[in-house]
KEMAR-818832 format. One record per atom (N, C-alpha, C, CB): residue in three letters; x, y, z. Coordinates in nm, 2 decimals. Atoms other than C-alpha are relative to their C-alpha. Glycine has a CB too. Layout:
+------+--------+--------+--------+
: rest :     xx :     yy :     zz :
+------+--------+--------+--------+
:  ALA :      X :      Y :      Z :
...
+------+--------+--------+--------+
***
This chain:
+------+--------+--------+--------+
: rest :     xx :     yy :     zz :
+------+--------+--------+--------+
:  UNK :  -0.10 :  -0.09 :   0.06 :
:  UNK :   6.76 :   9.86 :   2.03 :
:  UNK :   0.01 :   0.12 :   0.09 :
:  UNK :  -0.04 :   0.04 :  -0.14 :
:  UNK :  -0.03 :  -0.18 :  -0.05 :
:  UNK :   6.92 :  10.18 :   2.24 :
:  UNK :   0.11 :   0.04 :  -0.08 :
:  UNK :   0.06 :   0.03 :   0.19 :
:  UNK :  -0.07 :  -0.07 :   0.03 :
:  UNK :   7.07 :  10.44 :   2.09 :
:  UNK :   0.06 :   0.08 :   0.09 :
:  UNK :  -0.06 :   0.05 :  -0.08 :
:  UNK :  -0.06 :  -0.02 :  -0.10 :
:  UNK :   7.28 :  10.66 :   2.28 :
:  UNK :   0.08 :   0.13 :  -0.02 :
:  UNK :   0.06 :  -0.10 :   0.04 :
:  UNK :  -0.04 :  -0.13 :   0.02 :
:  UNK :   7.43 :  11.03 :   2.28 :
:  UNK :   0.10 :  -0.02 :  -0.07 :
:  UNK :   0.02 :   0.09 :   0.10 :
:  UNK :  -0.16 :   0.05 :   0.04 :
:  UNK :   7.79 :  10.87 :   2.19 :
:  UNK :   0.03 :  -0.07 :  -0.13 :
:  UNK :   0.06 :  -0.10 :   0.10 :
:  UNK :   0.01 :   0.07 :   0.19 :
:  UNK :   7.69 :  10.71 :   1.85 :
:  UNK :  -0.13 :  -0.05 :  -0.02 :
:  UNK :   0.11 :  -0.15 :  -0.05 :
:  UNK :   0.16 :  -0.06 :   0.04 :
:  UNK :   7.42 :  10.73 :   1.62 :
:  UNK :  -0.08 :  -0.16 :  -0.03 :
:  UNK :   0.00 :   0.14 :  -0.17 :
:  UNK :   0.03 :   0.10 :   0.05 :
:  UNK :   7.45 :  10.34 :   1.58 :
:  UNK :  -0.10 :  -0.06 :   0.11 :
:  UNK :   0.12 :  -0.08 :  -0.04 :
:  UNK :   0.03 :   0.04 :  -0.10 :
:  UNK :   7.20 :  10.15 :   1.79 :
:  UNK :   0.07 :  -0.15 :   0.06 :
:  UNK :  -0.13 :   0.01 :  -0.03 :
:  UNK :  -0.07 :   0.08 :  -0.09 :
:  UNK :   7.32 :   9.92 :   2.05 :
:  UNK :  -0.08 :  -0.13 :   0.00 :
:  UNK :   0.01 :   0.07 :   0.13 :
:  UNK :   0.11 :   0.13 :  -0.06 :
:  UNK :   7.15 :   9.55 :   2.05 :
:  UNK :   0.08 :  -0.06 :   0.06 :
:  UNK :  -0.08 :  -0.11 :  -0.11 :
:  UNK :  -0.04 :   0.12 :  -0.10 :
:  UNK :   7.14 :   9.25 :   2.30 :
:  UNK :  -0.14 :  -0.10 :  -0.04 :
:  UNK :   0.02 :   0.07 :   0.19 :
:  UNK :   0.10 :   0.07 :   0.00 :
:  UNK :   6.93 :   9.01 :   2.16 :
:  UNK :   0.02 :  -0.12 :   0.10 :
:  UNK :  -0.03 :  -0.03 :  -0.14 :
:  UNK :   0.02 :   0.15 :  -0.10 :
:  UNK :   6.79 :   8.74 :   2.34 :
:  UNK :  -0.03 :  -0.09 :  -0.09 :
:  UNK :  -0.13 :  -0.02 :   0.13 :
:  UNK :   0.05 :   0.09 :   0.07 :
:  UNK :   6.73 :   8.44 :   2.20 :
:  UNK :  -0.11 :  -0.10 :   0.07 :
:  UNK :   0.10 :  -0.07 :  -0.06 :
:  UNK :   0.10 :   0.09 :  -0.04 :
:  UNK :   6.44 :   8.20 :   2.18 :
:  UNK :  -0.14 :   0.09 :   0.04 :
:  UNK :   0.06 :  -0.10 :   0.12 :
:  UNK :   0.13 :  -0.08 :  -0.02 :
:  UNK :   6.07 :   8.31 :   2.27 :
:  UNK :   0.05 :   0.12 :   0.08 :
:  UNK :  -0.13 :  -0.07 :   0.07 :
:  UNK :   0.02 :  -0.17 :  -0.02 :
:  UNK :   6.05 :   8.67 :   2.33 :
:  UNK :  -0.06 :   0.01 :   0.09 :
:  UNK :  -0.07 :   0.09 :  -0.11 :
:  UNK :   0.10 :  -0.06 :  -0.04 :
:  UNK :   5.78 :   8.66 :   2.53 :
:  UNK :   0.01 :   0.03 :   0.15 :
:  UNK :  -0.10 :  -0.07 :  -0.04 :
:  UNK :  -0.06 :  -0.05 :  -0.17 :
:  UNK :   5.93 :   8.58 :   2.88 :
:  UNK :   0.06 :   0.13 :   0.00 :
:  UNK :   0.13 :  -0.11 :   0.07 :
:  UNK :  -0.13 :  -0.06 :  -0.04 :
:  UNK :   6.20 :   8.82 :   2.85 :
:  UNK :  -0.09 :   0.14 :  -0.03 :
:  UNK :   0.16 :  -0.03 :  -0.09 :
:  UNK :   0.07 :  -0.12 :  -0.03 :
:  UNK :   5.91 :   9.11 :   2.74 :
:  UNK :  -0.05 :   0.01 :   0.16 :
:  UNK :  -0.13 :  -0.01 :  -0.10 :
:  UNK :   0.05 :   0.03 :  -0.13 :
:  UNK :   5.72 :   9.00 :   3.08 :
:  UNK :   0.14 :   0.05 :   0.08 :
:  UNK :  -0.05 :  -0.18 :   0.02 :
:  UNK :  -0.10 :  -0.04 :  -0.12 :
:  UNK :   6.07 :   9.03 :   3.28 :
:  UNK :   0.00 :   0.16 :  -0.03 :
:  UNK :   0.17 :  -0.09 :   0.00 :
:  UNK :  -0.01 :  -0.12 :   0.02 :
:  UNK :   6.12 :   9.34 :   3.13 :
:  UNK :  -0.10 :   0.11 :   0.05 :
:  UNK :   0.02 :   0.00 :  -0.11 :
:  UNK :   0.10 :  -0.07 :  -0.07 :
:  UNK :   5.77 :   9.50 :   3.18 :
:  UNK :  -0.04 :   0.01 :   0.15 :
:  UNK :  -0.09 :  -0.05 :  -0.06 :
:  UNK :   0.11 :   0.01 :  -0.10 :
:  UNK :   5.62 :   9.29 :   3.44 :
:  UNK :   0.07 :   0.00 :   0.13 :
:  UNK :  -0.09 :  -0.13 :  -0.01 :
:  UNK :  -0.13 :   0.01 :  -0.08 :
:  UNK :   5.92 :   9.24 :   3.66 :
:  UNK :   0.14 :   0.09 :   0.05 :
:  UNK :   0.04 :  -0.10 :  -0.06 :
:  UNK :  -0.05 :  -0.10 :   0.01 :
:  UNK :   6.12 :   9.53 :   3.64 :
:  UNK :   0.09 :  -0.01 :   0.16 :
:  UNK :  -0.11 :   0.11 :  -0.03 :
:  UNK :  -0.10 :  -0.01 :  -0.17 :
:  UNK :   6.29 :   9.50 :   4.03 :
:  UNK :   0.08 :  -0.11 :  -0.03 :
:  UNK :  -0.09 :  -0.03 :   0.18 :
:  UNK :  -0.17 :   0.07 :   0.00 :
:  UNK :   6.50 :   9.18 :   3.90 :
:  UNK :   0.06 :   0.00 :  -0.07 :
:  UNK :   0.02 :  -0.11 :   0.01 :
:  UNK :  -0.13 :  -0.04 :   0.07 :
:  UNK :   6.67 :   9.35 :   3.66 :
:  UNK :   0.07 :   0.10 :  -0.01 :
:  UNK :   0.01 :  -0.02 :  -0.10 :
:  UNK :  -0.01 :  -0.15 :  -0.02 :
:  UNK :   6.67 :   9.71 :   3.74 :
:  UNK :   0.06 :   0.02 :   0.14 :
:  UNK :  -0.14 :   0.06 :  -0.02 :
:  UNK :  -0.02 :  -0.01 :  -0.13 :
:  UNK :   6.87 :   9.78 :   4.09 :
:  UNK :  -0.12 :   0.07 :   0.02 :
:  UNK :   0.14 :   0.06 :   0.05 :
:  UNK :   0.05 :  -0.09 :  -0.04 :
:  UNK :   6.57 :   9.92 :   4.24 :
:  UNK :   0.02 :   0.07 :   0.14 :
:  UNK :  -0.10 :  -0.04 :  -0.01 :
:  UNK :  -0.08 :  -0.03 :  -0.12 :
:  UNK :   6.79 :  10.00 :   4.57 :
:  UNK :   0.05 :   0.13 :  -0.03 :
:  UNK :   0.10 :  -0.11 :   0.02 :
:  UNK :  -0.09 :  -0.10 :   0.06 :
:  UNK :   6.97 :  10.21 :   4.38 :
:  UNK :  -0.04 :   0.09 :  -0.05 :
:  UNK :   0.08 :  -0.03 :  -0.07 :
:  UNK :   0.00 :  -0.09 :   0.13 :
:  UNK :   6.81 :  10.37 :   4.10 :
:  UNK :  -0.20 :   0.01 :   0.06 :
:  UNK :   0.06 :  -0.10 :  -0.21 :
:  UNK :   0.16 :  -0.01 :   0.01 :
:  UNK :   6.42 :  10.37 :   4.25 :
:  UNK :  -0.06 :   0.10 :  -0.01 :
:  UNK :  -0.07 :  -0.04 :   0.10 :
:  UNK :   0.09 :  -0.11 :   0.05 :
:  UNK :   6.18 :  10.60 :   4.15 :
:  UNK :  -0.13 :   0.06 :   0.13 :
:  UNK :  -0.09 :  -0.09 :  -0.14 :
:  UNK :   0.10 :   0.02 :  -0.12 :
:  UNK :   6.04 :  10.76 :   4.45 :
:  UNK :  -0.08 :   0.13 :  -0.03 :
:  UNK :   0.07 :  -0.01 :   0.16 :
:  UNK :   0.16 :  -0.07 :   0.00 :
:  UNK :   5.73 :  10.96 :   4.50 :
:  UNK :   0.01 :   0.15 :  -0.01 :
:  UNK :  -0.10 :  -0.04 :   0.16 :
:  UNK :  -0.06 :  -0.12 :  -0.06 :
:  UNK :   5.90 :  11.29 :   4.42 :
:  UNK :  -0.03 :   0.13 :  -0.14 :
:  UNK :   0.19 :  -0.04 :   0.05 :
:  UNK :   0.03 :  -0.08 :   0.12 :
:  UNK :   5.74 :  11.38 :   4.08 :
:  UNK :   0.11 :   0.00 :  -0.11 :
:  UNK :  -0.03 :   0.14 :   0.04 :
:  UNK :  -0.16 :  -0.01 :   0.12 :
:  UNK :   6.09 :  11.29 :   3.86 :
:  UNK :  -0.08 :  -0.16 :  -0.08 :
:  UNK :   0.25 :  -0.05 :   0.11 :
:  UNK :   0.08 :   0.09 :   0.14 :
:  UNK :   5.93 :  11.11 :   3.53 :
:  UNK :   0.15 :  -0.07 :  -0.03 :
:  UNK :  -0.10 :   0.12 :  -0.19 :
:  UNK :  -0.09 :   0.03 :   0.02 :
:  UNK :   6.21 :  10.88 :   3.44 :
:  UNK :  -0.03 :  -0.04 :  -0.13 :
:  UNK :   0.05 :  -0.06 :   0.09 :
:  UNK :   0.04 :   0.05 :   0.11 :
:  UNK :   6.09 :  10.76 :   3.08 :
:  UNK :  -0.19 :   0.04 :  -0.08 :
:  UNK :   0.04 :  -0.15 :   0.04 :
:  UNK :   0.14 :  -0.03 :   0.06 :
:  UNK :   5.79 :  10.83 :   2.83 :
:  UNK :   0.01 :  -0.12 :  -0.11 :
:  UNK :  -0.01 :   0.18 :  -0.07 :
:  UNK :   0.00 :   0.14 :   0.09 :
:  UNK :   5.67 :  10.48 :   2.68 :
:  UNK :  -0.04 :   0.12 :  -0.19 :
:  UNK :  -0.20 :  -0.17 :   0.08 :
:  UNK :   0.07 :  -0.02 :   0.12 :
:  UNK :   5.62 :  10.57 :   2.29 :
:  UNK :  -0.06 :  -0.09 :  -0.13 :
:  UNK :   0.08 :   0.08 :  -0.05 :
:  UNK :   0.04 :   0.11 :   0.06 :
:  UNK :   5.55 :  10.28 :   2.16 :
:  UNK :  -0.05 :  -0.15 :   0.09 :
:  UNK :   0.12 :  -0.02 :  -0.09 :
:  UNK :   0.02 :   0.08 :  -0.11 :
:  UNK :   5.33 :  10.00 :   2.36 :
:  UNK :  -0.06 :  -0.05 :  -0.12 :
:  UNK :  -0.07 :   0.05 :   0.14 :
:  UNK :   0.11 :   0.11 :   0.11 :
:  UNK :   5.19 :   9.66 :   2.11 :
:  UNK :   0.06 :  -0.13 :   0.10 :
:  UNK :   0.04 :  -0.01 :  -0.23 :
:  UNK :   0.01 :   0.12 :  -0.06 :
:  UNK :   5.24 :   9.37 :   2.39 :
:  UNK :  -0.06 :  -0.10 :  -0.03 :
:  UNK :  -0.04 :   0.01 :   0.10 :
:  UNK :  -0.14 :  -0.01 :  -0.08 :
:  UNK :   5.36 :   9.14 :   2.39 :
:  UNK :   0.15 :  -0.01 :  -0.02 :
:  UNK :   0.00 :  -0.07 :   0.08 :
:  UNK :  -0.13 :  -0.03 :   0.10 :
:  UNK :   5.60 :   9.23 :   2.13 :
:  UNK :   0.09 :   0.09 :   0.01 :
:  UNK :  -0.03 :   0.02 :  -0.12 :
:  UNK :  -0.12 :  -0.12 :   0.03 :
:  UNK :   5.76 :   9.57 :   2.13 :
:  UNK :  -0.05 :   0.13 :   0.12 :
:  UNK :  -0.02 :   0.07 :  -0.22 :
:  UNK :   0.01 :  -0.07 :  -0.13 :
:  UNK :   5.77 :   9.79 :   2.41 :
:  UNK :   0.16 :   0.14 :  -0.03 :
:  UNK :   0.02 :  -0.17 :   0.16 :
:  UNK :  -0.14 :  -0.11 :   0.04 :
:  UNK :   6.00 :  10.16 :   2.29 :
:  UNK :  -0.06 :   0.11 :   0.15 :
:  UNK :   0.00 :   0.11 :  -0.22 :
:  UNK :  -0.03 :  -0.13 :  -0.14 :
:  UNK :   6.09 :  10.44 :   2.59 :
:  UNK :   0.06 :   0.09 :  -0.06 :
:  UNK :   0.10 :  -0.03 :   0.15 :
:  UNK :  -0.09 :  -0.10 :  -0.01 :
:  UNK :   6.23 :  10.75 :   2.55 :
:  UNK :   0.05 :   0.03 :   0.18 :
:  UNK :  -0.09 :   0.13 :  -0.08 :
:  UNK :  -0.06 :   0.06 :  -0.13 :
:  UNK :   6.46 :  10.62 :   2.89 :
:  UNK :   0.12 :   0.11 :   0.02 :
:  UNK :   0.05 :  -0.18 :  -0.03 :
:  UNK :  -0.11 :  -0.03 :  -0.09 :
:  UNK :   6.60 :  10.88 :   3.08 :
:  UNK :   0.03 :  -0.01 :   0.16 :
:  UNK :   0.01 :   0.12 :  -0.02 :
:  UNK :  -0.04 :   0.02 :  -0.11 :
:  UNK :   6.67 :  10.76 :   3.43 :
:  UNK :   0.07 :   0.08 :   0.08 :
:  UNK :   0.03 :  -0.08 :  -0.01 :
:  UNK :  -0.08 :  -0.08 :  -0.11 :
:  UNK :   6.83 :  11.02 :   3.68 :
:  UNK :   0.04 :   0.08 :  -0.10 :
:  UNK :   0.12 :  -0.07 :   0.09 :
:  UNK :  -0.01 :  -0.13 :   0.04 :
:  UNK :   6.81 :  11.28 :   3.42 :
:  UNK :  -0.08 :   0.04 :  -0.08 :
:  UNK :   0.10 :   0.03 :  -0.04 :
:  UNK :   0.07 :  -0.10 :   0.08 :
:  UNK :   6.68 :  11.53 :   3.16 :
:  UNK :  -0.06 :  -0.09 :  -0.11 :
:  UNK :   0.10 :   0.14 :  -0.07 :
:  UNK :   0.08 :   0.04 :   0.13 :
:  UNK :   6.40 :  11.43 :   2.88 :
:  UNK :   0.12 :   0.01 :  -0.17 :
:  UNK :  -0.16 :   0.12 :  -0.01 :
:  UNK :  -0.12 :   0.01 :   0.10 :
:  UNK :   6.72 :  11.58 :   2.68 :
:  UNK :   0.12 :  -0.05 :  -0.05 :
:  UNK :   0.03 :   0.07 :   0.00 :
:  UNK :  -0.09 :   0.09 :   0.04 :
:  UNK :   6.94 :  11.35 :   2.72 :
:  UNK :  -0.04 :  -0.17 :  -0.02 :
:  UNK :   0.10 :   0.02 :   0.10 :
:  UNK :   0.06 :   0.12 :  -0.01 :
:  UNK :   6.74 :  11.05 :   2.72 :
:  UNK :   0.05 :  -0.08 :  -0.15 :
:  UNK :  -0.17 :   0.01 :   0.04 :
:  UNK :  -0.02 :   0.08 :   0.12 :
:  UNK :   6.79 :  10.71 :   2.50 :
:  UNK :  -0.07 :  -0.04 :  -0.06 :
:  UNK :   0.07 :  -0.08 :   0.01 :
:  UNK :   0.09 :   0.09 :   0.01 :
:  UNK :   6.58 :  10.51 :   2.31 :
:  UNK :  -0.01 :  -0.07 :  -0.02 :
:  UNK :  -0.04 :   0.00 :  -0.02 :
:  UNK :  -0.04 :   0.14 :  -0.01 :
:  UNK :   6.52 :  10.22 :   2.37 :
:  UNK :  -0.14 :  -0.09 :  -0.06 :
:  UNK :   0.03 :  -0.04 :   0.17 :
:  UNK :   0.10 :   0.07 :   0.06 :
:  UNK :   6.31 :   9.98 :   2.21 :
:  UNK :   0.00 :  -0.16 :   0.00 :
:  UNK :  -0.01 :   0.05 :  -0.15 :
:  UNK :   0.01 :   0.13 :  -0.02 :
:  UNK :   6.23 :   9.63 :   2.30 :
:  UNK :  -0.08 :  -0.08 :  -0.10 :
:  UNK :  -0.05 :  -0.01 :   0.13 :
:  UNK :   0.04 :   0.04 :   0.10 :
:  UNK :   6.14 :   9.39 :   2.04 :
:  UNK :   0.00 :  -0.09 :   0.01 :
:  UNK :   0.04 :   0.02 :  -0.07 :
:  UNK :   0.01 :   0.12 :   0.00 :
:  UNK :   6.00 :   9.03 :   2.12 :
:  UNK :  -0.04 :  -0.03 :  -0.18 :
:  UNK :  -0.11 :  -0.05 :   0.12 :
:  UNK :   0.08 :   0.12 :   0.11 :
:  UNK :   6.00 :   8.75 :   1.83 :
:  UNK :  -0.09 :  -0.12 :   0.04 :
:  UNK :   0.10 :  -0.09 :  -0.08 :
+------+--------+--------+--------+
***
């Protein structure tokens, strides 16, 4: 689930079928779905997200701001069945 400054509804994309790969891609794998070319996180002290919720290998929530402020950030919450 992300929520998002522009409405207060959250946003889903479920996946279907076991959950558990698509936690793994998500966690463990993160460069083949994330441009890391583009958007990488380099060694420069910029926190791009604060996990607030970690129970693997089910539900995995961020407070996910990427290339900006902790105040604008979304949240996102990953939820294997």
């Amino acid at each position: 689930m992300l929520s998002n400054e522009h409405s207060s509804q959250p946003l889903r994309d479920p996946c279907r079928g076991n959950g558990r790969p698509h936690f793994s891609l998500f966690t463990d794998r993160i460069g083949d779905w994330w441009p890391l070319g583009d958007y990488a996180v380099y060694d420069d002290g910029t926190i791009w997200a604060e996990v607030t919720e970690w129970h693997p290998p089910r539900v995995l929530r961020l407070s996910w701001h990427p290339g900006s402020t902790v105040e604008r950030a979304a949240d996102l919450r990953m939820r294997a069945h």
